[in-house]
C-alpha positions in Angstrom: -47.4 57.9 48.6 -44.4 59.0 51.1 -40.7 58.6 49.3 -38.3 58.6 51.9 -34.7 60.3 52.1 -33.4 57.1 51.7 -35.4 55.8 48.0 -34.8 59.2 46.8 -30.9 58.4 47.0 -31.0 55.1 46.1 -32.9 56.3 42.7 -30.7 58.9 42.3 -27.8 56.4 42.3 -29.3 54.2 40.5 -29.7 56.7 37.4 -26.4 57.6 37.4 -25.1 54.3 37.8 -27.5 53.7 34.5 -25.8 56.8 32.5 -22.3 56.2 33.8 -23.0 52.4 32.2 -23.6 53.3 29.2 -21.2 56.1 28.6 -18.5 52.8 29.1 -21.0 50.6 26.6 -19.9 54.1 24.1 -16.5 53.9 25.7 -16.1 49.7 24.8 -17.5 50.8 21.1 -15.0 54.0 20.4 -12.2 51.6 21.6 -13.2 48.1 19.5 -14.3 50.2 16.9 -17.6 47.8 16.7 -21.0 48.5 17.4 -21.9 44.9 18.7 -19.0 43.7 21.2 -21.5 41.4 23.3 -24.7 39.7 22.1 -26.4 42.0 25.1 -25.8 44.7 22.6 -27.8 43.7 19.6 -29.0 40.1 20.0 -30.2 39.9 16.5 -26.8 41.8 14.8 -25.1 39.0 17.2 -26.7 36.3 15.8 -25.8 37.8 11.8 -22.4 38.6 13.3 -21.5 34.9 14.3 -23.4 33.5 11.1 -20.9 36.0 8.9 -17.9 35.1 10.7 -18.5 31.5 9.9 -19.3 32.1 6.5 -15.2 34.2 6.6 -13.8 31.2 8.1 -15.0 28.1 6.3 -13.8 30.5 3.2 -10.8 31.0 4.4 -9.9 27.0 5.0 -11.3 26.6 1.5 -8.4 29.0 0.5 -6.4 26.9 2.5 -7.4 23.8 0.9 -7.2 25.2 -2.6 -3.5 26.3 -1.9 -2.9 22.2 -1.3 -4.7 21.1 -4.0 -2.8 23.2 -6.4 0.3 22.2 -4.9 -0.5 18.5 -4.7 -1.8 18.7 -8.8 1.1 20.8 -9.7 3.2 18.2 -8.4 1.9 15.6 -10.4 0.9 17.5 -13.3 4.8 17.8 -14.0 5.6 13.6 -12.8 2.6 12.9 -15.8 4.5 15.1 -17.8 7.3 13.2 -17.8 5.6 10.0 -17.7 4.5 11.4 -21.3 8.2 12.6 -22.2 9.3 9.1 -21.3 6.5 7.4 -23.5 7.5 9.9 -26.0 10.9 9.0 -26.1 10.0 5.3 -26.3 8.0 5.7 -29.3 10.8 7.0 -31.2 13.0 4.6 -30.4 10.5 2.1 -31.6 9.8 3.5 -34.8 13.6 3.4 -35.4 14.1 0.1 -34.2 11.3 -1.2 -36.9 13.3 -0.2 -39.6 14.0 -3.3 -41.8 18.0 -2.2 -42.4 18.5 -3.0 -38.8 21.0 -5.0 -37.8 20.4 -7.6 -35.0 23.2 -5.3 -33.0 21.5 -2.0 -33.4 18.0 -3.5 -32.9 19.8 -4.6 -29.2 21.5 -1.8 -28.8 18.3 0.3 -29.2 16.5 -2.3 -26.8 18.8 -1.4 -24.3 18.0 2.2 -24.0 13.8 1.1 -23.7 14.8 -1.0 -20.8 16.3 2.2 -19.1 13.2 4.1 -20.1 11.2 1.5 -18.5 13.0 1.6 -15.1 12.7 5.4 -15.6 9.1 4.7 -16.1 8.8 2.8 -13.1 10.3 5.1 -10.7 7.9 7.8 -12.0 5.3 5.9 -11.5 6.9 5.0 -7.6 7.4 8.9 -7.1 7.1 9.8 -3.8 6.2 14.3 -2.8 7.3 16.2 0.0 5.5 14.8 2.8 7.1 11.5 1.1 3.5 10.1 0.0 3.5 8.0 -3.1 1.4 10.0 -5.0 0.0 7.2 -7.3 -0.6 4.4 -4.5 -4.1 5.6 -3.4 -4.6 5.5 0.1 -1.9 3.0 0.4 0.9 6.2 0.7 3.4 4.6 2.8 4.4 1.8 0.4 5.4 1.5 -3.6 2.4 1.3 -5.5 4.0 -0.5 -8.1 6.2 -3.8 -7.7 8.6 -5.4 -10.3 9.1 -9.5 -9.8 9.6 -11.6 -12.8 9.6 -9.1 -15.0 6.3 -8.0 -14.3 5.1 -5.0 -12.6 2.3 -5.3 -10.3 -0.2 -2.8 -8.9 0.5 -2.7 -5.4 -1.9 0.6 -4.1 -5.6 0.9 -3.9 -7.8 2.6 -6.3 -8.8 5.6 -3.4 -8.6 9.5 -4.5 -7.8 12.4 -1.6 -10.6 14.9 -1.9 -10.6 18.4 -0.8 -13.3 20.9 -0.3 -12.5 24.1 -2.4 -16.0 25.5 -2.1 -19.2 25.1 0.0 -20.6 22.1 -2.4 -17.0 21.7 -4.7 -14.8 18.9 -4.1 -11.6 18.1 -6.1 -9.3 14.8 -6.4 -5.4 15.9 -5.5 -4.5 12.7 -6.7 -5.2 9.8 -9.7 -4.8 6.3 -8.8 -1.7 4.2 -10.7 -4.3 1.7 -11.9 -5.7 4.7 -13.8 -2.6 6.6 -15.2 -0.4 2.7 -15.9 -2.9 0.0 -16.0 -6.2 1.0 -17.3 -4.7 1.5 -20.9 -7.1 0.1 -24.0 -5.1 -1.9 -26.2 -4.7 -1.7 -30.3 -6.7 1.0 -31.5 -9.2 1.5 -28.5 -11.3 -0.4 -29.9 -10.2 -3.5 -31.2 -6.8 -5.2 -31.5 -5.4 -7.2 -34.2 -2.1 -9.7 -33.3 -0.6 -11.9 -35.9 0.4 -15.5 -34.3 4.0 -15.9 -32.6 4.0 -19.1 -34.3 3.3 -18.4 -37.8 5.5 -19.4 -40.6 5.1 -16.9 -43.3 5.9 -13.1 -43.9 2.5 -11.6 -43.8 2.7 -8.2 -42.0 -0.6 -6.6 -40.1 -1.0 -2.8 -41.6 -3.6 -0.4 -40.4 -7.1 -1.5 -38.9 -10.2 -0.3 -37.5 -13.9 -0.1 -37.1 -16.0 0.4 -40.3 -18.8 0.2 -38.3 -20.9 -1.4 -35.8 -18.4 -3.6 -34.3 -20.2 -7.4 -33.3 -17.9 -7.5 -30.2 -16.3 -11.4 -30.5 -13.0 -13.3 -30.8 -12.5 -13.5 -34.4 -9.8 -15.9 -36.1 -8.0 -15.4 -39.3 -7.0 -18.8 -41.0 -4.7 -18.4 -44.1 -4.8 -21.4 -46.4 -3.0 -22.5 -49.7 -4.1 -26.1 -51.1 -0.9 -26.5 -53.3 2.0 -24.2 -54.3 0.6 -21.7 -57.0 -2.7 -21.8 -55.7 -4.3 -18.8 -54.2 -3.8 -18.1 -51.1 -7.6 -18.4 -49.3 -8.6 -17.4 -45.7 -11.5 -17.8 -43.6 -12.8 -15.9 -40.9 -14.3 -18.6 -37.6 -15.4 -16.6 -34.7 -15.6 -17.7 -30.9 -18.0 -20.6 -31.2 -15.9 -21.9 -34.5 -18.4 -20.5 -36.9 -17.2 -19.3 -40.3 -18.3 -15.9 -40.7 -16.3 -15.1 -43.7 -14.5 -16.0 -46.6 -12.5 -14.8 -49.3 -9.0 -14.7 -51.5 -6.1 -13.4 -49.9 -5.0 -10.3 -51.8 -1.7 -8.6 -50.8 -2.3 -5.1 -48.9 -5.9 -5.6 -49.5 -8.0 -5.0 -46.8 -10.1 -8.1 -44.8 -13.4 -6.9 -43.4 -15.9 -8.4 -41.6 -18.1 -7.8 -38.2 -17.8 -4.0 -38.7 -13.9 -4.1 -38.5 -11.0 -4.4 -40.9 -7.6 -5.1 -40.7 -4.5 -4.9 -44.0 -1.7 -7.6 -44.6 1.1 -7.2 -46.2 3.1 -10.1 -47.6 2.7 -13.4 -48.1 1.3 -16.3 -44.9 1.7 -19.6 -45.2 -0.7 -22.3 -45.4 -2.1 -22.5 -41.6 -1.1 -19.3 -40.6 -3.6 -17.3 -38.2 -4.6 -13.5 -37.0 -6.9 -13.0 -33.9 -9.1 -9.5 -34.1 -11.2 -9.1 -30.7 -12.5 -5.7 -28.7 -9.8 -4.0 -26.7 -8.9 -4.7 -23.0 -6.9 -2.9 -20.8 -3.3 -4.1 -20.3 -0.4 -1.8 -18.6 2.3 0.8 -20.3 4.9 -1.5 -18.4 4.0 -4.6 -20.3 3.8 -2.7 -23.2 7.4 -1.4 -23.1 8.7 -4.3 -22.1 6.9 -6.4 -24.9 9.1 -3.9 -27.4 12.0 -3.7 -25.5 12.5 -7.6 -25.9 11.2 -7.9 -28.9 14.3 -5.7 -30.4 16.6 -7.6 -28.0 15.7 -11.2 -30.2 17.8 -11.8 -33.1 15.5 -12.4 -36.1 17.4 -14.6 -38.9 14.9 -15.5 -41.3 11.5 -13.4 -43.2 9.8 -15.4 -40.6 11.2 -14.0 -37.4 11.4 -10.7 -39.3 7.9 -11.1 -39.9 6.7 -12.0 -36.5 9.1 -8.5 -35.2 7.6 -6.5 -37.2 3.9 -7.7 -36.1 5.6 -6.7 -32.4 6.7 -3.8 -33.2 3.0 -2.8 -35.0 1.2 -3.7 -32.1 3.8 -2.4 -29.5 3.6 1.4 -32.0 -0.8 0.8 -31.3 -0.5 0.5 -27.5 2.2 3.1 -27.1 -0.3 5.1 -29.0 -3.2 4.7 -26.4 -0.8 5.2 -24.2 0.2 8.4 -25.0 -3.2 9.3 -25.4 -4.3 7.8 -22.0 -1.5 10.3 -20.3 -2.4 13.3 -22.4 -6.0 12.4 -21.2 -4.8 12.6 -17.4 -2.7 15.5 -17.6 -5.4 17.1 -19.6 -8.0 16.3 -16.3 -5.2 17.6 -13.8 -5.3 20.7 -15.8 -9.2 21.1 -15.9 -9.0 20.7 -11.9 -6.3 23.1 -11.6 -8.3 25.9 -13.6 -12.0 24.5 -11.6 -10.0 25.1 -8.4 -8.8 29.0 -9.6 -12.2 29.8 -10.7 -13.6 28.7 -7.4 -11.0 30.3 -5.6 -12.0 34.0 -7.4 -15.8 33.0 -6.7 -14.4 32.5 -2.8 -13.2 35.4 -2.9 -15.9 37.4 -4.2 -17.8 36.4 -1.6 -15.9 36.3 1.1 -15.8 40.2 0.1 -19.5 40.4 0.0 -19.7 38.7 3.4 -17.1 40.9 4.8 -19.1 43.8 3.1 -22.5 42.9 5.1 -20.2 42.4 8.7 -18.8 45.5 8.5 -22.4 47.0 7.7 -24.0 45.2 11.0 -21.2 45.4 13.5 -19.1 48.6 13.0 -19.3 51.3 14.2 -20.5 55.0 13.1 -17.9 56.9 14.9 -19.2 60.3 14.1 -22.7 59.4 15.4 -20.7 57.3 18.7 -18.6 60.8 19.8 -21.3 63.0 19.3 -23.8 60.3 21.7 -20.4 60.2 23.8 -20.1 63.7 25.0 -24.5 64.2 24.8 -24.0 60.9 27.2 -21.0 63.1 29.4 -23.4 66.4 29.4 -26.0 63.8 30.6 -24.2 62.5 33.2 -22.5 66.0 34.4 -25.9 67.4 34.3 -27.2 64.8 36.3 -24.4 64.6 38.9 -25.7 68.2 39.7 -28.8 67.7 40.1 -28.3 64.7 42.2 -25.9 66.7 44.6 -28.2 70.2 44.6 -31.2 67.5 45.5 -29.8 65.9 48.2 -28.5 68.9 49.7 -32.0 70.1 50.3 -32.9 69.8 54.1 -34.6 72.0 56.5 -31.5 71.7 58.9 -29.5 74.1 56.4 -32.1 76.8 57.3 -32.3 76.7 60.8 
């Protein structure tokens, strides 16, 4: 086979074009400091390379996201701590309003400062954060989740929760609805709930009650009776279908169990007079405050009234109760998230080392191994360059 002057350049060329390429691919490499700078390089250490990256930056967001999250819970942890303040504040006043020396005056004057504490409470509950986002409305944020009218306060918002992704498969709630924190509050004990009648005539007095074991969930009425004055005072138990479950002599501070509950009276009821015991339901702090607020406010003249306030102020003490426990129950929840999103973000972190650990490994570069392939690559090349010009230089024409 015959080369020709002409292929034997061309090849020539063509091998120092090839060195001169890849003393610039060592050139691109000393200068980025990476091994891999196209996928040309290493198509597999690309593919790792991209696959690492993207592990970094959905990391990174979650970082992102975390700092939010904390921020958004922080910001509420501290509105639910004064929701509980408030609540706390409330309570005291109660118990000193249910003192029998109370005057009709101090009982209103004391009433006063709950209805502050329940506008206070209201406006918590209506707080709005930086971005100006009510924070208890849901994913109704541009309007007040809760609306006063009447003397009634009405949930407004929706019962949606903003998530955020702190981890790969770990989502958080930056927010609780109102409905939850306000409105979702079990009344008397959590269990069940005992309320004297408004309209009763005597001094009887509900004490403590409870559960004294498996509770027969009903509506269960109370009905004192006294046949003739100096007879004993009777009662008998009737639940919801009007069926007398129970029946006994009235004792005073003695304790009237049936169903699995039990409540105490104290004092004396009149002939007729009733007290309902049935499960708990939810009912609002707002009500709840109020309820006690007014209840102070009313003048009580006789053992009757006085009676029927302190029955009030008992079951007004047993909701503030759950409520307290209700808030302590959500700000103990915003703290568990709060700690779940720290712990993630120092798992995040950990790996996001690990990850940045195995990029380094796959796309930097050795730089002692690179300068020591540079300049064999340069010898290469300067050896080659010679060659080339000493072979192309050889023609008979220089000898004759």
């Amino acid at each position: 086979m015959r080369i020709s002057t002409l292929q034997l350049y061309m090849r020539g060329i063509d091998a120092l074009q090839d060195q001169q390429a890849e003393i610039q691919k060592t050139q691109l490499q000393l200068a980025s400091g990476l091994r891999v700078n196209k996928p040309s390089d290493d198509p597999s250490a690309a593919v790792k390379v991209l696959d690492l990256n993207a592990g970094i930056d959905a990391i990174d967001q979650y970082a992102k996201n975390s700092v939010i999250a904390q921020s958004s819970l922080g910001f509420e942890e501290n509105v639910v701590a004064n929701v509980q303040n408030t609540l706390q504040r409330i309570r005291e006043l109660t118990v000193q309003g249910n003192n029998a020396t109370n005057s009709d005056e101090a009982r209103q004057s004391i009433s006063q400062e709950i209805y502050q504490r329940l506008d206070e409470l209201i406006a918590l509950a209506n707080t709005r954060d930086a971005q100006g986002d009510y924070i208890f409305a849901g994913f109704k944020v541009d309007s007040p989740p809760f609306v006063e009218a009447g003397g009634v306060v009405s949930y407004q918002g929706d019962q949606g929760q903003r998530m955020l992704q702190v981890g790969s498969d770990t989502e958080v709630a930056t927010r609780d609805s109102g409905t939850v924190v306000f409105q979702q509050i079990l009344s008397g004990d959590g269990n069940i709930q005992v309320a004297a009648n408004s309209a009763n005539n005597g001094t009887a007095v509900v004490g403590s009650f409870g559960l004294t074991g498996s509770f027969t969930a009903d509506t269960y009425t109370v009905t004192f009776d006294q046949s003739a004055p100096g007879d004993p005072i009777t009662y008998e138990v009737t639940d919801s279908a009007s069926s007398v479950i129970a029946s006994d002599t009235y004792t005073d501070g003695a304790a009237i169990s049936f169903a699995g509950a039990q409540f105490t009276v104290n004092g004396t009821p009149s002939s007729g007079d009733t007290i309902t015991l049935s499960p708990s339901v939810n009912r609002d702090m707002f009500t709840t405050v109020r309820e006690i607020a007014d209840a102070l406010a009313r003048p009580s003249p006789n053992e009757a009234t006085q009676a029927r306030f302190h029955n009030e102020m008992g079951q007004g003490l047993s909701n503030l109760d759950q409520a307290l426990e209700q808030v302590s129950s959500i700000r103990a929840g915003v703290g568990a998230r709060l700690n779940r999103i720290e712990t993630m973000d120092e798992i995040n972190q950990d790996f996001k080392l690990q990850l940045q650990t195995t990029l380094s490994e796959t796309q930097d570069l050795d730089y002692a191994e690179a300068i020591a392939r540079f300049n064999l690559q340069l010898t290469s090349l300067e050896a080659a360059q010679q060659a080339y010009i000493r072979t192309t230089g050889l023609s008979l024409f220089r000898f004759l």
